[in-house]
C-alpha positions in Angstrom: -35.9 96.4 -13.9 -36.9 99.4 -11.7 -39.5 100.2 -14.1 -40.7 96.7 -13.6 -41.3 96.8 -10.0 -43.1 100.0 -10.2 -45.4 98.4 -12.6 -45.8 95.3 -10.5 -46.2 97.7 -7.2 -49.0 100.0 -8.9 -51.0 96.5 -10.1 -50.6 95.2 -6.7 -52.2 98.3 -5.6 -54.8 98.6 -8.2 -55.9 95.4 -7.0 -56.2 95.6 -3.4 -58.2 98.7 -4.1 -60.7 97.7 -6.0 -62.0 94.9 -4.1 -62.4 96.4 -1.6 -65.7 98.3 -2.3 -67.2 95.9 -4.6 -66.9 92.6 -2.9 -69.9 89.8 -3.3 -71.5 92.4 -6.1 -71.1 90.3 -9.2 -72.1 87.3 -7.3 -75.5 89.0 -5.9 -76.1 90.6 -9.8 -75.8 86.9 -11.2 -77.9 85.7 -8.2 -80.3 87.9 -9.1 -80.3 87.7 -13.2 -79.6 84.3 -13.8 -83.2 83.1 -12.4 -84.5 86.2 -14.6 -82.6 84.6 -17.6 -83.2 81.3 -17.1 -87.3 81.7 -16.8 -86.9 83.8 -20.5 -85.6 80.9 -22.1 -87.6 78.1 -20.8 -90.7 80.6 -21.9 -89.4 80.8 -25.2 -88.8 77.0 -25.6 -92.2 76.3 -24.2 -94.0 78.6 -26.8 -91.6 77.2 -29.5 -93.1 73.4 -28.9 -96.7 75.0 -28.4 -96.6 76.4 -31.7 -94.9 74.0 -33.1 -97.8 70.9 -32.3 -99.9 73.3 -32.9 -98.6 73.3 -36.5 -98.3 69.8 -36.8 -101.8 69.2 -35.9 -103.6 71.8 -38.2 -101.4 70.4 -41.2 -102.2 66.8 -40.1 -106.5 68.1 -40.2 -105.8 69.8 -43.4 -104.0 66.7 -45.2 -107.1 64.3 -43.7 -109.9 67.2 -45.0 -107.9 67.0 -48.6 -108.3 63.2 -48.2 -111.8 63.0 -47.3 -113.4 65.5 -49.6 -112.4 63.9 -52.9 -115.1 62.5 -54.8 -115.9 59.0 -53.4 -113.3 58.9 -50.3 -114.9 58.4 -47.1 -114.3 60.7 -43.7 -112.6 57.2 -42.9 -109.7 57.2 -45.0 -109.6 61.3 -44.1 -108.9 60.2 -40.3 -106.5 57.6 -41.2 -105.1 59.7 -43.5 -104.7 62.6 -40.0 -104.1 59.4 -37.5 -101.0 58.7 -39.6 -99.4 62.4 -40.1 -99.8 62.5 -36.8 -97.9 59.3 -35.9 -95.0 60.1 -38.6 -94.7 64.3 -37.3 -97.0 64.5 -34.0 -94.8 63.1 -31.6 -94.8 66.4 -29.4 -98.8 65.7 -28.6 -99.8 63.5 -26.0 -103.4 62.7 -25.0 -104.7 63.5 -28.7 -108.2 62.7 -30.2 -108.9 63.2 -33.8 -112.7 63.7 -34.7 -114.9 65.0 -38.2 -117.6 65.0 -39.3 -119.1 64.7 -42.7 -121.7 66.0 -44.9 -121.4 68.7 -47.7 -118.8 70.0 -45.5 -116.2 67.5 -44.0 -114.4 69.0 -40.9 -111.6 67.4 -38.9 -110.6 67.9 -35.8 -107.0 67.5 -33.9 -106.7 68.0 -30.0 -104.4 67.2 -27.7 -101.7 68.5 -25.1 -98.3 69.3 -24.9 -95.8 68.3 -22.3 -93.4 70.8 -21.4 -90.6 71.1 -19.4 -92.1 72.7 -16.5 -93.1 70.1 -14.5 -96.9 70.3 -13.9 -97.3 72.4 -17.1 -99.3 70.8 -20.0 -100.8 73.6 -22.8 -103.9 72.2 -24.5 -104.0 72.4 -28.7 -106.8 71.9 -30.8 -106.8 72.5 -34.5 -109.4 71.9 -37.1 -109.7 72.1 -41.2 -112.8 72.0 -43.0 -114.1 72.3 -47.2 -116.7 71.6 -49.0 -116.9 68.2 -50.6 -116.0 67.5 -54.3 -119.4 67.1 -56.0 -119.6 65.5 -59.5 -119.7 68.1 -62.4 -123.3 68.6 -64.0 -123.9 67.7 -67.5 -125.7 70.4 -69.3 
C-alpha cells in the first residue's frame, strides 16, 4: 500500500512537471506540419492521375495507329478505334480531341486536360503514335 502511494505521488508529480514547459508545443508542431503533409500528398495524387491519362491516351493513339496502318484500313476506323479506348479507359480526360493524319506515315494524336483536385488546377496532356503504313509485298 505505502509503496502504492509513492508511486501514485511521484506520477502525479511527473505530470505536473512536464507540462509545464511544453504547453501548446505539439499543437503548434502539427499546426505547422500538417499543411506541409497535406500539400505532399495532394502533389502526389495529382501527378499520379497526370501520368496516369497520360498513359491512357498514348495507349489509346497507339491501338488507333495499329488500326489504321494495316493494309486497307482507313485513318477512320484508326480514330474510332482511339475514340473508343478512350471512352472504355479515358474517363480521367476532359476537353479531349483526337486528330491523325495519313499518308505513308499515319500519326494520331490524343489531347486533352485533366481535372484535379485543386480547384482551378487543370494539367494539359497530349500524346501521339505514329508508323509507317503496311504496304503490299512485291513480287519479284
Amino acid at each position: 500500500m505505502q509503496r502504492r502511494r509513492r508511486l501514485h505521488s511521484w506520477a502525479r508529480h511527473r505530470v505536473k512537471r512536464s507540462g509545464s514547459g511544453d504547453s501548446g508545443a505539439l499543437s503548434l508542431e502539427l499546426a505547422v506540419v500538417f499543411p506541409v503533409v497535406m500539400t505532399l500528398i495532394f502533389g502526389i495524387i495529382t501527378v499520379s492521375f497526370w501520368y496516369h491519362a497520360r498513359n491512357v491516351a498514348l495507349s489509346a493513339a497507339q491501338r488507333g495507329v495499329d488500326t489504321a496502318r494495316v493494309q486497307g484500313a482507313t485513318l477512320d476506323q484508326g480514330l474510332t478505334v482511339t475514340n473508343g479506348f478512350l471512352d472504355r479507359a479515358g474517363g480521367g480526360i476532359t476537353g479531349r480531341a483526337v486528330t491523325g493524319s495519313d499518308g505513308n506515315t499515319v500519326r494520331i494524336d490524343v489531347s486533352g486536360r485533366v481535372d484535379t483536385w485543386i480547384p482551378g488546377l487543370s494539367l494539359g496532356i497530349h500524346q501521339h503514335a505514329s508508323a509507317s503504313r503496311e504496304r503490299p509485298a512485291e513480287l519479284p
